[in-house]
C-alpha positions in Angstrom: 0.0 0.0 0.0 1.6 3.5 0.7 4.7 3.9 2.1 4.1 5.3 5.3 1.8 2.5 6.1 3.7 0.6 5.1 6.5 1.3 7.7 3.8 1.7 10.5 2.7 -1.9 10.1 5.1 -3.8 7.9 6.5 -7.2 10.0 4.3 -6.4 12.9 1.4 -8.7 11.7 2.2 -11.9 11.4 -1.2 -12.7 11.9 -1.2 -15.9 14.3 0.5 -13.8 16.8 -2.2 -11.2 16.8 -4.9 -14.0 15.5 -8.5 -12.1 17.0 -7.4 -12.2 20.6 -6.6 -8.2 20.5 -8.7 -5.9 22.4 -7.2 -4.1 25.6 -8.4 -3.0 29.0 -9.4 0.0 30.4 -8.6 2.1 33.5 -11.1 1.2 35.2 -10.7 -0.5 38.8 -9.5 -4.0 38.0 -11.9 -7.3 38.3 -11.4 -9.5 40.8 -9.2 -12.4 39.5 -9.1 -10.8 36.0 -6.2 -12.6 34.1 -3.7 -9.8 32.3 -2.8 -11.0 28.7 1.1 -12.0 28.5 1.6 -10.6 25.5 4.2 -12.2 23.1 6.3 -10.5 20.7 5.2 -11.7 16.9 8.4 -13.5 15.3 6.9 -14.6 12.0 8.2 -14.1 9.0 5.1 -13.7 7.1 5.1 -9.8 5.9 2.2 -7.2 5.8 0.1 -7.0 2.9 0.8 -3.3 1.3 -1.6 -1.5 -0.7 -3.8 -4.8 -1.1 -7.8 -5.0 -0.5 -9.2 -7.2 2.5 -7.7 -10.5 2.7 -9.7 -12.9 4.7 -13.5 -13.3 4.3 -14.9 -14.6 7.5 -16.6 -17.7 7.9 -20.0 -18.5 6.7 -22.9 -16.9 8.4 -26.2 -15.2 8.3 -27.1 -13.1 5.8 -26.0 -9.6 5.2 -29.1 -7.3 5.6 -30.1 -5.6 1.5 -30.4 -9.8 0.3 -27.8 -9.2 -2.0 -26.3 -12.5 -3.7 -22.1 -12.7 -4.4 -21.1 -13.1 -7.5 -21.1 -16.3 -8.9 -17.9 -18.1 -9.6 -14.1 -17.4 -9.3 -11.4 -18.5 -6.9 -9.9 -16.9 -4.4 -7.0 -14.7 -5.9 -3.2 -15.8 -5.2 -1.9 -14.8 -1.8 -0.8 -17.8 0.2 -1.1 -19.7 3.7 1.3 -20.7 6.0 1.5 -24.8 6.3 3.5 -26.2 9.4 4.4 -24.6 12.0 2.1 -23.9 14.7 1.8 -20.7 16.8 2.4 -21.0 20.4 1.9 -18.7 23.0 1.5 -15.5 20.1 4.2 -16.1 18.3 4.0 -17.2 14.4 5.7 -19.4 12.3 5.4 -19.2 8.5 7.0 -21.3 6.1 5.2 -20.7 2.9 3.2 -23.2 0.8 0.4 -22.4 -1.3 -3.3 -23.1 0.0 -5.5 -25.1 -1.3 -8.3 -24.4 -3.0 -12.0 -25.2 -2.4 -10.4 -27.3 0.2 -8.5 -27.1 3.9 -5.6 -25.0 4.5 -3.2 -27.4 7.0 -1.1 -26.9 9.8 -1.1 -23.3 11.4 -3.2 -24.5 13.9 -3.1 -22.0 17.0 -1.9 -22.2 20.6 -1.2 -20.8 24.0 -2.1 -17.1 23.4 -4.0 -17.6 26.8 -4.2 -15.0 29.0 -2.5 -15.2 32.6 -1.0 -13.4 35.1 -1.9 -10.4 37.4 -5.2 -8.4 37.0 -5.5 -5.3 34.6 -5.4 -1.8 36.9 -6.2 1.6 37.1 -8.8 4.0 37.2 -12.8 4.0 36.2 -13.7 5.3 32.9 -14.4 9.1 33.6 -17.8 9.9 31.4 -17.6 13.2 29.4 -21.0 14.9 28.3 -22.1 13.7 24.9 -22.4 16.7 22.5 -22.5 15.2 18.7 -25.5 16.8 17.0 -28.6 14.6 16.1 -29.3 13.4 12.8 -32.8 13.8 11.4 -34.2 10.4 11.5 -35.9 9.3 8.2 -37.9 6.4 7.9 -36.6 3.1 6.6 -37.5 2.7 3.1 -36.1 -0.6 2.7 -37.1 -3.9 2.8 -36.4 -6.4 5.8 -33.3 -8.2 5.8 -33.4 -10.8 3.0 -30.7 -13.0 1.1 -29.1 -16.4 1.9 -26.0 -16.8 3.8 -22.8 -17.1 1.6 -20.1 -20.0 2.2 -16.5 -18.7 2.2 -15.9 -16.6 -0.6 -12.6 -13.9 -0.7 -12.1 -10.6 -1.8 -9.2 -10.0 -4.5 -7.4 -6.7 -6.0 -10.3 -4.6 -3.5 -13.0 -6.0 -5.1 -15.6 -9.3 -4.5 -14.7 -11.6 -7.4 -15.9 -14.8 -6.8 -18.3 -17.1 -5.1 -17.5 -18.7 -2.0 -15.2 -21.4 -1.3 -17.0 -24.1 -0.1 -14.5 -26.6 1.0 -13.0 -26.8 4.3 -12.0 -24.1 7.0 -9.0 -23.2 7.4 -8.1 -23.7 11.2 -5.2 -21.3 12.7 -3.5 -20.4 9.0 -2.4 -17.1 8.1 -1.6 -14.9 5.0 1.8 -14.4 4.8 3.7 -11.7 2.9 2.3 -10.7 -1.1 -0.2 -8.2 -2.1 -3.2 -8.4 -0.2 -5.0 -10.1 -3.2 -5.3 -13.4 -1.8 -4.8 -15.6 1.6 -8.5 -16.1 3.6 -9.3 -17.7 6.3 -12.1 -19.4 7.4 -14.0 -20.8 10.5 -11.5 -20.6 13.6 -8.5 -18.9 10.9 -6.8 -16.2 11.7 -8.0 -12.7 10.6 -6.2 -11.3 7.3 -4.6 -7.9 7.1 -5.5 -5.6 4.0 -4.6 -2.2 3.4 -1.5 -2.0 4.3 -1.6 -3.2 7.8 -5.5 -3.3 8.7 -6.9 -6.3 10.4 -10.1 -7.1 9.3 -12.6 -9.9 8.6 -15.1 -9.0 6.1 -19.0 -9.8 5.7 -19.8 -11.8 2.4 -22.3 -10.9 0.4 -23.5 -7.5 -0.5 -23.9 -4.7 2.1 -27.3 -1.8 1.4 -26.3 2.0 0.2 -27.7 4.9 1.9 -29.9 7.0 -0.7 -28.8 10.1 1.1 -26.4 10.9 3.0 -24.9 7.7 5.0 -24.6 8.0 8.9 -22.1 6.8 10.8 -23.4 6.0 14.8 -20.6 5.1 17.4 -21.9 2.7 20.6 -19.0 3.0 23.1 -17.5 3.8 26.0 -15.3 6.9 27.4 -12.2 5.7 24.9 -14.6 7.1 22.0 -16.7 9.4 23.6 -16.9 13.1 23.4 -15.0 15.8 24.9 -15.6 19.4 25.4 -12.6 21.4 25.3 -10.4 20.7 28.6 -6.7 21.2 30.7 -5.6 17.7 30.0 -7.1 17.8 26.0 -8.4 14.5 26.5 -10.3 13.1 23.7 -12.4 10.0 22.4 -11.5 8.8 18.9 -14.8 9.3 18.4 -14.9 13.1 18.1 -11.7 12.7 15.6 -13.2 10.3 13.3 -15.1 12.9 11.1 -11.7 13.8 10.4 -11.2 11.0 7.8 -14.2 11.4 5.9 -15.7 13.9 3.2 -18.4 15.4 3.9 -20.4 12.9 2.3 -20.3 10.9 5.3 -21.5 12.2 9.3 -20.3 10.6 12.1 -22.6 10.6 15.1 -20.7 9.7 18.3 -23.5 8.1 20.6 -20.3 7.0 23.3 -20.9 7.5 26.9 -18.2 7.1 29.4 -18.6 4.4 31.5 -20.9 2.2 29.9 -20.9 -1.3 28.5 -22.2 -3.3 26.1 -24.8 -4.5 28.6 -26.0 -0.9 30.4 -25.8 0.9 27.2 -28.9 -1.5 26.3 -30.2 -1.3 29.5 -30.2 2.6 29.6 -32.2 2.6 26.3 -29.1 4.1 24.4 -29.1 1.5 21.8 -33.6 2.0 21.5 -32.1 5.8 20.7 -30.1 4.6 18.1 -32.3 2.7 16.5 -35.3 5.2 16.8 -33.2 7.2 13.9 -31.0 4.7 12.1 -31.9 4.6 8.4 -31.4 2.2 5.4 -27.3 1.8 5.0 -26.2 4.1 7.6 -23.4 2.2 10.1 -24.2 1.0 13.9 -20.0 0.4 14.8 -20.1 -0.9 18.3 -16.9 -1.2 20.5 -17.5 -3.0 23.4 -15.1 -4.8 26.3 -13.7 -2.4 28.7 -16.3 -2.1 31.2 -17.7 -5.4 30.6 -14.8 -6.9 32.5 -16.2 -6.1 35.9 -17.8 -8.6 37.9 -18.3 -6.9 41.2 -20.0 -4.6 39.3 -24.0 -6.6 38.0 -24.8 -3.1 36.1 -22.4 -3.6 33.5 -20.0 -7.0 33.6 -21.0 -9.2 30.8 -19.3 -12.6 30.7 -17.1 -13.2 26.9 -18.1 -16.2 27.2 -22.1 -16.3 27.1 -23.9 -13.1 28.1 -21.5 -10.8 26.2 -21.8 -12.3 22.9 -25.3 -12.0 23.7 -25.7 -8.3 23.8 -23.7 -7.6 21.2 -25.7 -9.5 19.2 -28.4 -7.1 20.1 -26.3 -4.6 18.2 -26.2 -6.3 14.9 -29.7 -7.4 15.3 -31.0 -4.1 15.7 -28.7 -2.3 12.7 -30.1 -4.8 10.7 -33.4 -4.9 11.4 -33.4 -1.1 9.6 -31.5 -2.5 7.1 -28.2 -0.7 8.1 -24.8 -1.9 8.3 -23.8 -3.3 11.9 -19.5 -3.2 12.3 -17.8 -4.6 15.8 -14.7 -3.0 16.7 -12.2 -4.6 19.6 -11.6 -2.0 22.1 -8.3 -0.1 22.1 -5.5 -1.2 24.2 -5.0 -0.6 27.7 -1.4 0.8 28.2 0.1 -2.6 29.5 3.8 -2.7 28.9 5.9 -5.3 30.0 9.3 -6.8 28.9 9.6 -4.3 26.0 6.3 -5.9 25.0 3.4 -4.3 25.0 0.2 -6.7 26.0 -3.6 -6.7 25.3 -5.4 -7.1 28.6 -9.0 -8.2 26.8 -8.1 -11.1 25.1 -11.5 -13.0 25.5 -13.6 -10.2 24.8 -12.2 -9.9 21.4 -11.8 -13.1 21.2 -15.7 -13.3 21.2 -16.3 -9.9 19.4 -14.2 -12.4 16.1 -16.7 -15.6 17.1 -19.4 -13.6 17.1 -18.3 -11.5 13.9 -17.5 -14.9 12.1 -21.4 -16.6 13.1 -23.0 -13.7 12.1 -21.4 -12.3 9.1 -20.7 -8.9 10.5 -17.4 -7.3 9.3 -14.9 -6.9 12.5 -12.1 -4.0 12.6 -9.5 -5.5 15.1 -8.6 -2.1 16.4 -6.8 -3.2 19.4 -4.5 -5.3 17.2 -3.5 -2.3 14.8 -3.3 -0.1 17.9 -1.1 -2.4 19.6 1.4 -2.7 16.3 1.2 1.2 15.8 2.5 1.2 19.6 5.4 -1.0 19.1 6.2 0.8 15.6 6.5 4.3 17.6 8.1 2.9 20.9 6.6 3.7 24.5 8.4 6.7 24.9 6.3 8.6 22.6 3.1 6.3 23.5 3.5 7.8 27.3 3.7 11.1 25.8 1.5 11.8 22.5 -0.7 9.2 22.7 -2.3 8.3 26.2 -4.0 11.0 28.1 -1.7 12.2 30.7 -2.7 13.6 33.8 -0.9 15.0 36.7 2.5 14.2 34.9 1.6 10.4 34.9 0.2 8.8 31.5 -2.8 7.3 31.8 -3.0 3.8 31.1 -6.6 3.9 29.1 -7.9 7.3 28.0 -6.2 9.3 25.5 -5.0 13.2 24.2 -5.8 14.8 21.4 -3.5 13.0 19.0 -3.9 9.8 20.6 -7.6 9.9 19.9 -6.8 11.2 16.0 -4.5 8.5 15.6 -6.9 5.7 16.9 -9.6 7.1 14.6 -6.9 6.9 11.7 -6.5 3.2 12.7 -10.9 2.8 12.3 -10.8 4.8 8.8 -7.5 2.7 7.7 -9.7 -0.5 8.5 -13.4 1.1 7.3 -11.1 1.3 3.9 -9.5 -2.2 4.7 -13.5 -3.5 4.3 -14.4 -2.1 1.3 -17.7 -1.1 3.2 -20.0 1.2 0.6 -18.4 4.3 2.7 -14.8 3.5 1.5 -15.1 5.8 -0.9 -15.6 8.8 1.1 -12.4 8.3 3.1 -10.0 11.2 2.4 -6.2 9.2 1.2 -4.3 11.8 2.0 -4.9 12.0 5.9 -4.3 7.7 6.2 -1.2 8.4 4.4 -0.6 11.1 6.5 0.1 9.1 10.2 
């Protein structure tokens, strides 16, 4: 892709190593027995795709809402797994071979990556008022969602050109290296990285277009929420996203601080949503960091079972006005150990990818880019430009100005990554920018 991505991300995803666990923690007081992630450098040898479209379809699942049927036909373009060598404990091992097609990918199968150790720290997610004007509602003038589910399929040279792959999964393989045009993965893979550095898993099928102007609604927490002008300039990426779209594209940032998946729903925030959602706007949700909480029933959802469950609410509810439900794992918690820095919410983006894959939602696995832009730029300048610092200490969750800009580059980088209808609208210059 361009060169500056290029050097952000290059080597840094060898996608085993990073394979869906990513998502971080939050400053919030730490859960009771919470296990900290322990990290693990990625050692593959399997380079970053560069200037390449989305590279790994997920697995089958339900339909996308709009009914639209894939394109008949075709193979998945070039691009090639890893066979042999198995992952173990985050790092990657790739030693070429092509994959096969229609059929199973071998080997790479996945292990260790658990999380263990000591409990994730800090502080609770301080709120922030949410100022982002409303958007005039509009009825939905489509249809309900219609369509059959799609089996496999991969995207090649940014485009959907061929049917789906019906064969088997592949289980724990990886795309290593080449353009982007080519490697997938399927039920239990690894997600692929597009756009030069982007790690995504996109929907199959065909995704509904706003006839107006297409809205963009963010469902978070304090890491995306508004901020009015203050000492420490903290910022959500939220409020910088706009940023990296034309105006043919609003962004509507619907975070409140302190909230989870769970009380959001529970507070009627997500009944607000969809009270104004139209046809082919977006519903991204970014859930995890206050779910963690188990001494807290208001918000602590478990990855396992009940979380999965309300964000399933999410998608459901995009759908059901025909727009365009995307999960996003939660940014990293500043966690920084052994010249390694660590993602603290392993299971809850390990179930944002399971539920991503059953239900054919397309999954921007922000706390794995966030967590290779942090080792590109070193912690040094991560203590100082990018997390919120307060009372000369950094903060281990919330971010600054930049920090927030640069998180939002890392959505827009993967909204592009998607190919999602919107693509078009983001501005090049400012992704190339960094």
């Amino acid at each position: 892709m361009k060169a500056r991505l290029t050097q952000v991300f290059a080597g840094v995803f060898a996608l085993t190593a990073f394979s869906l666990p990513g998502c971080s923690s939050d400053s919030s007081p730490a859960q009771p027995g919470s296990g900290g992630s322990t990290g693990g450098a990625v050692t593959g040898s399997g380079g970053v795709s560069t200037g390449g479209t989305t590279t790994s379809p997920t697995s089958s699942g339900g339909a996308l809402p709009s009914g639209g049927t894939p394109a008949s036909g075709g193979q998945s373009q070039a691009g090639s797994v890893s066979q042999g060598g198995s992952a173990t404990g985050g790092a990657a091992t790739n030693a070429g071979g092509q994959s096969a097609l229609g059929g199973s990918a071998s080997g790479g199968s996945a292990s260790g990556g658990a999380a263990s150790g000591g409990s994730a720290t800090g502080g609770s997610e301080a709120g922030g008022s949410k100022t982002a004007g409303s958007v005039a509602g509009g009825s939905r003038t489509g249809g309900s969602v219609a369509g059959g589910s799609v089996v496999g399929g991969s995207a090649a040279g940014g485009s959907r050109t061929g049917g789906g792959v019906t064969g088997g999964t592949t289980t724990g393989g990886v795309s290593a290296g080449g353009s982007g045009a080519g490697g997938k993965t399927g039920a239990g893979g690894s997600a692929g990285t597009a756009g030069g550095g982007a790690v995504v898993t996109p929907a199959t099928g065909t995704y509904p277009v706003s006839s107006g102007t297409p809205t963009i609604y963010l469902a978070s927490d304090s890491t995306v929420s508004y901020y009015a002008p203050n000492a420490n300039n903290q910022e959500g990426w939220g409020q910088e996203l706009q940023n990296f779209f034309t105006s043919s594209v609003v962004v509507v940032d619907d975070a409140i601080g302190g909230r989870s998946s769970k009380s959001f729903i529970d507070e009627g925030h997500l009944t607000a949503i969809l009270g104004v959602i139209k046809e082919g706007d977006y519903l991204f949700a970014a859930w995890g960091i206050n779910d963690r909480y188990t001494s807290d029933t208001t918000r602590y959802t478990n990855p396992a079972t009940t979380y999965r469950t309300y964000l399933q609410q999410y998608i459901d509810g995009a759908r059901s006005k025909n727009a365009i439900p995307v999960i996003i794992t939660p940014t990293p918690r500043l966690d920084y150990q052994n010249g390694v820095f660590n993602n603290d919410y392993v299971a809850y983006c390990q179930a944002d990818a399971a539920v991503a894959a059953s239900s054919n939602t397309p999954l921007i696995d922000l706390q794995t880019m966030a967590l290779a832009y942090y080792t590109q730029i070193g912690i040094t300048t991560v203590q100082t430009t990018i997390v919120l610092v307060s009372g000369g200490q950094p903060n281990v969750l919330h971010f600054q100005a930049h920090g927030a800009y640069e998180m939002a580059r890392l959505v827009a980088l993967g909204v592009q990554a998607l190919n999602l209808p919107i693509s078009q609208y983001v501005i090049q210059a400012k992704l190339d920018g960094g």
